[in-house]
N, C-alpha and C positions, 0 to 999 in steps of 0.2 A: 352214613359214614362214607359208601362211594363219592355221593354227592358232593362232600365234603373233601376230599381229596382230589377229585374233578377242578373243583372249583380253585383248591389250592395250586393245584397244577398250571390252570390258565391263568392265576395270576405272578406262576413262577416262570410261565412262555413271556409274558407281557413284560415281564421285568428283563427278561434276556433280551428280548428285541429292543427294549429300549436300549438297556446296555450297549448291543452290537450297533443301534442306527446310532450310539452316541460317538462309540469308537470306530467303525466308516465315516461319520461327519469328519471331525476329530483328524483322520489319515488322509480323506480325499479331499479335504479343504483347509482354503487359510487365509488370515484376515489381514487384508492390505494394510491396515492401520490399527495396529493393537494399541498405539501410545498417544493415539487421538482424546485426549481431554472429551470427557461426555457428562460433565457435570454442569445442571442447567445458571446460564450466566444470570447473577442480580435483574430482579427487576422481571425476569418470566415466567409463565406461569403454564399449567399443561388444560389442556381444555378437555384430554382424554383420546383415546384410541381414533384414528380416520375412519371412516365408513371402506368397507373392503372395494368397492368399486369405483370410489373416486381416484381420477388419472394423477400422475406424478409425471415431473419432469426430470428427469438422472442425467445425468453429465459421466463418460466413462474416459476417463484418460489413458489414453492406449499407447504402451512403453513405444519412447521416439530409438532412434539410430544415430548415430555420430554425434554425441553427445562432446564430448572431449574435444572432438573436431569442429563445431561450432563454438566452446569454448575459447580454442585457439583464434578462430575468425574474428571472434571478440576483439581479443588484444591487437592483434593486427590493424584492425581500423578504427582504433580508438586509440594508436601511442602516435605521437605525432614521428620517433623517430623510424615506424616504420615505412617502409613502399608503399601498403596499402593503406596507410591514413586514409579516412575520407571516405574510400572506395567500398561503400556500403551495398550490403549484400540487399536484394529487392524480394518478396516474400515469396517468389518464386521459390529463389535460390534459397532460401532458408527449407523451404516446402522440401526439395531436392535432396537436402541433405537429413532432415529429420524425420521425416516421414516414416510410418510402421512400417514394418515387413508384412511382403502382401499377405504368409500366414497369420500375422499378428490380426490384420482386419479382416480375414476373409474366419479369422478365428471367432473373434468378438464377434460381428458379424452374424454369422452362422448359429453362435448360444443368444442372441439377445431375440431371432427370429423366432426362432425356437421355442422361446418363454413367450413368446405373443407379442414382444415391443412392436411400437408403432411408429410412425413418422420419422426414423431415425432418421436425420441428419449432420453433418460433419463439418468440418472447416477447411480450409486450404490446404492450411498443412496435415490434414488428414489424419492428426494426434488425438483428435476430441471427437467423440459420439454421442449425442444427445438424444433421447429414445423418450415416447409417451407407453407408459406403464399403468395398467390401474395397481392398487396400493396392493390386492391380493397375490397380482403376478408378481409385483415388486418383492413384498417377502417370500413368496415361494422362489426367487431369481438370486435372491439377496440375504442367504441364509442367516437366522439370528434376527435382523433388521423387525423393525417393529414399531411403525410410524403412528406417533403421537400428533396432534394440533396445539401449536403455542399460542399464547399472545405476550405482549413484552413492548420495552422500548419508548419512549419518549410519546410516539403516534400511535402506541397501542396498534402495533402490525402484527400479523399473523402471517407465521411460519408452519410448515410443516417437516418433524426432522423424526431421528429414531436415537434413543435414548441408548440403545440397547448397538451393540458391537454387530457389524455385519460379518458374514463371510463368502470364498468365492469357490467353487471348482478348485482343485490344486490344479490342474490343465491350464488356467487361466494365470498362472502369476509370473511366464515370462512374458506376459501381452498386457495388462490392465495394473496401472500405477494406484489407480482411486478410482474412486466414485464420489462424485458430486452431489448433494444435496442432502444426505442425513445429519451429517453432523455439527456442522459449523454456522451457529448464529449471526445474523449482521450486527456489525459492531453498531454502538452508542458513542456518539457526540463527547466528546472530552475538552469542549468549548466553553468557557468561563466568562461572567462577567465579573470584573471585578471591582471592588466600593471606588469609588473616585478619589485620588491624593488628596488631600489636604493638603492648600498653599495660602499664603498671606498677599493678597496686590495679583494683577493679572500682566503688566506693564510687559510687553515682550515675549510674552508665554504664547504658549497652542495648549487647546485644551482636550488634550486626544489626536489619536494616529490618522490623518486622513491623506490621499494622496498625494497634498501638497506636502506634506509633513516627509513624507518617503520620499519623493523627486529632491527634496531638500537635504536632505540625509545622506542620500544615495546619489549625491551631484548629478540628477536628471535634469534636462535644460526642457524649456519647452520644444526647442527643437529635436529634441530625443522621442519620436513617434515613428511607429511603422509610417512607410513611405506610399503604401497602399498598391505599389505597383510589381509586388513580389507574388510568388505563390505561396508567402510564411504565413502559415498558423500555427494557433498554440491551443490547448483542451485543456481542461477542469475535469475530473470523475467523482463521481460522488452516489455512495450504496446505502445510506445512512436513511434511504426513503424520504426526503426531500425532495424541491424543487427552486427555482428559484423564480422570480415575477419581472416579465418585461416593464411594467410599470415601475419597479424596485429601482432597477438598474438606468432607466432612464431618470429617475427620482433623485439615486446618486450620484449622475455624473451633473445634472442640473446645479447640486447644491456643492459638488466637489471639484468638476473635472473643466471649469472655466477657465482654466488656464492652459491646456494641451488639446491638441487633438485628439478626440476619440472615435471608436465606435458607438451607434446609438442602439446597438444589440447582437445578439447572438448570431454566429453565421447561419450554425447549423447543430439541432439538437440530438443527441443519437441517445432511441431510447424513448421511453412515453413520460411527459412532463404530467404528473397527478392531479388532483386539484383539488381545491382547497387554499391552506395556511402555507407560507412559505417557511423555508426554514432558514434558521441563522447562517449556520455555517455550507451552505447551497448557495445563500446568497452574496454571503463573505470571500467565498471564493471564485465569483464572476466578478463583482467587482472589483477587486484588487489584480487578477490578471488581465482583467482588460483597464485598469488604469495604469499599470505600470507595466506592462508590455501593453502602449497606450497606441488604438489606431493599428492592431493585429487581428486579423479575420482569428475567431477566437471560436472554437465546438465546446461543446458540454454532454459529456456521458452523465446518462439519468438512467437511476435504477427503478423508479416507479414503473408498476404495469407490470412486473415478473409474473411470475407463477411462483408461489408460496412454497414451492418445493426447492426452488432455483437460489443459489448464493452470489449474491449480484456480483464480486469482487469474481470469482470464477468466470461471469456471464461477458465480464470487462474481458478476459484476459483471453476469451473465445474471440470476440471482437474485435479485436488484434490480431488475431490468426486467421482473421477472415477476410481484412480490407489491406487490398494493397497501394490506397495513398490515404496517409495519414498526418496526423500534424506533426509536429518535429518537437514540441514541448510539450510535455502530459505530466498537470501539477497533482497528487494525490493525496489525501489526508484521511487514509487510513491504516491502520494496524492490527496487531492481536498478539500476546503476549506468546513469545518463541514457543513456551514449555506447553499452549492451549493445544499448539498444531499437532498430528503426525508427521512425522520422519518422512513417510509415502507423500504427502501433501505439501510440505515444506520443499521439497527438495525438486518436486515436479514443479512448482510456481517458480522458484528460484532458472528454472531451465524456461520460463515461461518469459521471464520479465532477459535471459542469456537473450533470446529470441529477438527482441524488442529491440536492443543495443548492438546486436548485430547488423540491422537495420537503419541504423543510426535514431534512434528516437533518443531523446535525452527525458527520462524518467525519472519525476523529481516526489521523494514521499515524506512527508511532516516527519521527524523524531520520535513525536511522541509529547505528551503534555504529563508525564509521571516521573522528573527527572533519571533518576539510574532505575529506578522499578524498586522494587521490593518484593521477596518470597520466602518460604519458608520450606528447607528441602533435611529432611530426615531432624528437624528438631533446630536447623542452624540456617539463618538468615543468608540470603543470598542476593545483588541485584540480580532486575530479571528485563533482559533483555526483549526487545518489543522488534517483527517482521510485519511487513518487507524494509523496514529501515534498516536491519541489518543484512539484508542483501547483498552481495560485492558487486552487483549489474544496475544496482540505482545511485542516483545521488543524493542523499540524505539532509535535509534541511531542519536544522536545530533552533531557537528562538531568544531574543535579547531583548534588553528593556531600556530607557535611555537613562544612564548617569542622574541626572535630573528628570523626571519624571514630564513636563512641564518646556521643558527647551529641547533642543533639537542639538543635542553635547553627542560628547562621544557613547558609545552601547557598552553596558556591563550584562551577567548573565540575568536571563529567564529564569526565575529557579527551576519554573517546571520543564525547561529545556528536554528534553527526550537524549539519552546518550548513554553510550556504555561499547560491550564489547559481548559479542554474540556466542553463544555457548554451542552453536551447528555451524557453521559456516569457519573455515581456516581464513588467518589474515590473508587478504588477497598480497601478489607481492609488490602492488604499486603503492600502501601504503606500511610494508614495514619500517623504513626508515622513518619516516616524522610519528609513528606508534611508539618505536626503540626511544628514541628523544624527548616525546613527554614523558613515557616510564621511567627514565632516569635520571631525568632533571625536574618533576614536580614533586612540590615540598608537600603535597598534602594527600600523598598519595590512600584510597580506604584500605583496607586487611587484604590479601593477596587471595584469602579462600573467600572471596564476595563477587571476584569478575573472575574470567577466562582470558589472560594476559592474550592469548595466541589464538583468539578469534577474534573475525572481520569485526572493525573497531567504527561507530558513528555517534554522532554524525560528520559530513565533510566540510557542509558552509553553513552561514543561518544568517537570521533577517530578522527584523523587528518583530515579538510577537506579543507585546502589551498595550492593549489599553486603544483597542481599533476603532473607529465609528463605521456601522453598518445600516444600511438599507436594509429591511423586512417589514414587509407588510403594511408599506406604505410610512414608517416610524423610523428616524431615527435612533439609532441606538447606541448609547457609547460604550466603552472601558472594556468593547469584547478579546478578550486573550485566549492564544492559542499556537502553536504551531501548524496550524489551521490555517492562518495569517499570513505566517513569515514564509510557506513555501509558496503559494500562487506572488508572490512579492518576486520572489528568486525566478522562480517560472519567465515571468514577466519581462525580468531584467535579460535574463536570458535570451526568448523570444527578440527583446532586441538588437543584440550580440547577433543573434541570427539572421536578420535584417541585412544586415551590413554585411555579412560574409556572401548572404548570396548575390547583392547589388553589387559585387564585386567576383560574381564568378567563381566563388568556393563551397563547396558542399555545408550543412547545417552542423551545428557541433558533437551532436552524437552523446555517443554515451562517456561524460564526462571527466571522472575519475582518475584514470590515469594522468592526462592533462595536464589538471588541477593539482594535483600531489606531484608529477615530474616540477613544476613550475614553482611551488613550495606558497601557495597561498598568494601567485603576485595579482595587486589588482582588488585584495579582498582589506576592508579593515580588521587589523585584527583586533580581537575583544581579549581582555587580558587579567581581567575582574570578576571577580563572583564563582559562586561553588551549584549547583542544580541541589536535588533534594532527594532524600535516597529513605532507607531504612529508618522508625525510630525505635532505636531502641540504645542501650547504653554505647556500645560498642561503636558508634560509629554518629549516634548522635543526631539523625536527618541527613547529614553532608554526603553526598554523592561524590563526583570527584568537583576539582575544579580546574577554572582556565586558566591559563599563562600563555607567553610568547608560543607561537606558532602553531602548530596541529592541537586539537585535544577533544576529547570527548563529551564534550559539554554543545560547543559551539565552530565544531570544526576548525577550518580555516578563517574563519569570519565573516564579515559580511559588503556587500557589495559596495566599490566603489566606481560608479561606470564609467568614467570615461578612463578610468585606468585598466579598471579587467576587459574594457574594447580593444585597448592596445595590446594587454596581453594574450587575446583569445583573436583577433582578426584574422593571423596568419599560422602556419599558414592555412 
């Protein structure tokens, strides 16, 4: 009977101590991202627990300073009517102002040494801590955290992430914004090919989007090429675990690019090129920037080669906080639906890509290929808004199709154009007015509980994104669509704009936006047709919104006409 009450006893200690370590967890800690989406995306699959000693790579983002005040620097050198137009801060001076508090790093710091990190290394602006962990330190470091091995993804890649919510010290949560690498999957390809039109007689026709088809569209002359004697380049990124084939791109300007100048390859690659199969949309987007920003010293960010623990769109965003000369156009075509992100994470990229614009980089990211999105929130359909396109520090590239499929007419919408109005981010206020003006003059507006009238609203411009011919793997390929497409197009056309401004002694365009919305879309065609594709269900039917005269969430301001948006953007 002692025995027996003995034994009751230790397992009434054992219960109390769990109790107490669950409520000191509980008081002394807390989880930077409680609203992080942790549900594994389509298409992955868990291969089971990591081996306790295998290394990780972690990414810590250590809370910046003058946040507000690098905001402001923004506006300043990006509104043409200020003094500081132009007068772009250099990464020093970003360094300067955002940098942690020496408690902040010598905080972090101090706890990661502590847990056994290893290699730790940082970036310029001193925001970002990258640390080698084996998996054991890491969940003892990383309370909760509980690193699984996936596979997934088109290439069958292996990630390593933790399924399970981490947390941190409560000591820790004026100094560490995230942590990088448990949670967030790399996106999948949302690149289509589509069945080929049906037409009667070919007498006049193109049969697919190839460069000549865009210089044609977009009144590019042959005489519209980098001039070769500038310091203008322009970069492609891409985390999608592709690459693209010197061979490919020399393959497509062979069979496309006989009528302009070009480059006959890459400047410069940042990043380890894989090997193997190229992919579509890797190769889609070397092509098409360096054919229509034709004869520009042109980079490419490649995600192959990470370390399985690393989220390549983070690894990019390090990369920018760590070189200080960079290209002036950076085309990207990825996303992730706004409601996947945490708040903690969202909000810190968002200061990431402030960073980039204050610099003057002009950052351009696809819409999206889901027109308004669709989700379903407490039982009732909602669009669902897609980051970093609705960012207020990028410029946003949405996608159109031609009137005629077949000729080279005016552009009506993409359906799957990417577009809407963002449920985190407030309208910035260089586009409340043309936002006020569609909302009160479109006839076809969806139900008022489906968007957030009075969030940052995209996209700004768009460009062709139906019906492309690609280079891969030695093969042409037709009828690829995507907003994939239409931003390295815009990218391109841009880079050229750039060309010109600095052959003439003016700074590169910067971060865009204000600009473009003071100036009310001049320079751009406007598309004035078609609706994107949204919800189905009764209420609203597929229709997302649609376009009309000037601003709208479909296809922005519209799309390029270059030798008019030269003259509107040259000066000053």
């Amino acid at each position: 009977m002692t025995a027996d009450l003995q034994k009751g006893r230790m397992r009434l200690r054992t219960c109390l101590l769990g109790l107490l370590a669950l409520f000191v967890a509980g008081k002394c800690s807390y989880s930077p991202e409680p609203d992080q989406q942790r549900t594994l995306p389509p298409g992955w699959v868990s291969l089971g627990r990591v081996d306790s000693e295998e290394e990780l790579s972690l990414t810590f983002a250590l809370r910046q300073q003058n946040v507000e005040r690098l905001s402001e620097l923004v506006q300043a050198v990006s509104d043409p009517g200020s003094p500081r137009y132009g007068k772009y801060l250099t990464l020093e001076d970003v360094a300067e102002l955002v940098r942690p508090s020496p408690l902040t790093f010598r905080t972090v710091q101090k706890w990661l040494l502590a847990a056994g990190a290893r290699n730790c290394h940082s970036v310029t602006t001193q925001d970002f801590l990258t640390c080698w962990l084996s998996v054991r330190q890491a969940e003892l470091l990383l309370s909760g955290a509980e690193f699984h091995r996936y596979v997934g993804g088109p290439a069958e890649i292996h990630v390593i992430r933790s399924p399970r919510p981490y947390h941190l010290p409560k000591a820790l949560a004026p100094h560490v914004d995230f942590v990088g690498g448990l949670h967030r999957f790399p996106p999948t390809s949302s690149l289509r090919q589509r069945p080929e039109p049906q037409v009667s007689g070919t007498v006049g026709l193109h049969l697919g989007v190839t460069p000549s088809v865009i210089r044609q569209r977009y009144n590019l002359t042959a005489q519209d090429v980098g001039s070769g004697t500038t310091n203008n380049s322009q970069a492609c990124a891409q985390f999608l675990e592709q690459y693209f084939h010197d061979s490919d791109l020399a393959e497509f300007m062979r069979l496309f690019g006989g009528k302009f100048a070009h480059q006959a390859s890459v400047a410069r690659v940042v990043g380890q090129q894989g090997r193997g199969r190229a992919g579509i949309e890797a190769s889609l987007d070397v092509e098409y920037l360096m054919s229509a920003g034709a004869n520009i010293s042109t980079w490419v960010y490649s995600s192959p080669g990470r370390h399985e623990s690393q989220e390549p769109f983070l690894q990019w965003l390090l990369l920018l906080s760590n070189e200080s000369a960079l290209p002036h156009v950076h085309t990207v075509s990825y996303g992730d639906d706004e409601d996947s992100l945490s708040s903690a994470y969202i909000q810190r990229v968002n200061t990431e890509l402030m960073k980039a614009a204050a610099r003057g980089l002009t950052l351009l990211f696809a819409s999206g290929d889901s027109g308004a999105g669709c989700w379903s929130v407490s039982g009732r359909h909602q669009f669902r808004p897609s980051f970093p396109a609705s960012s207020p520090y990028v410029t946003t590239v949405g996608g159109t199709s031609f009137q005629n499929p077949f000729r080279v007419t005016n552009e009506i919408v993409d359906y799957i154009s990417g577009g809407g109005f963002s449920n985190v981010f407030p309208q910035p206020s260089y586009q409340e007015e043309a936002v006020a003006q569609f909302l009160s003059s479109s006839p076809h507006l969806p139900p008022s509980s489906y968007f957030n009238a009075s969030g940052r609203a995209y996209p700004d411009v768009a460009a062709l994104s139906d019906g492309y011919w690609v280079v891969s793997n030695s093969v042409p390929i037709p009828w690829v669509s995507g907003t994939s497409a239409s931003t390295p197009v815009f990218g391109g056309v841009l880079s050229l704009i750039n060309e010109h401004r600095l052959l003439s002694g003016r700074p590169p365009l910067g971060f865009l936006n204000p600009r473009l919305y003071q100036q009310r879309g001049a320079g751009l065609f406007d598309v004035t047709h078609g609706c994107h594709e949204s919800c189905l269900n009764e209420e609203v039917q597929g229709q997302g919104f649609c376009s009309g005269p000037g601003w709208d969430p479909v296809t922005g301001w519209g799309t390029p006409n270059f030798p008019a948006l030269l003259k509107t953007l040259i000066n000053p």
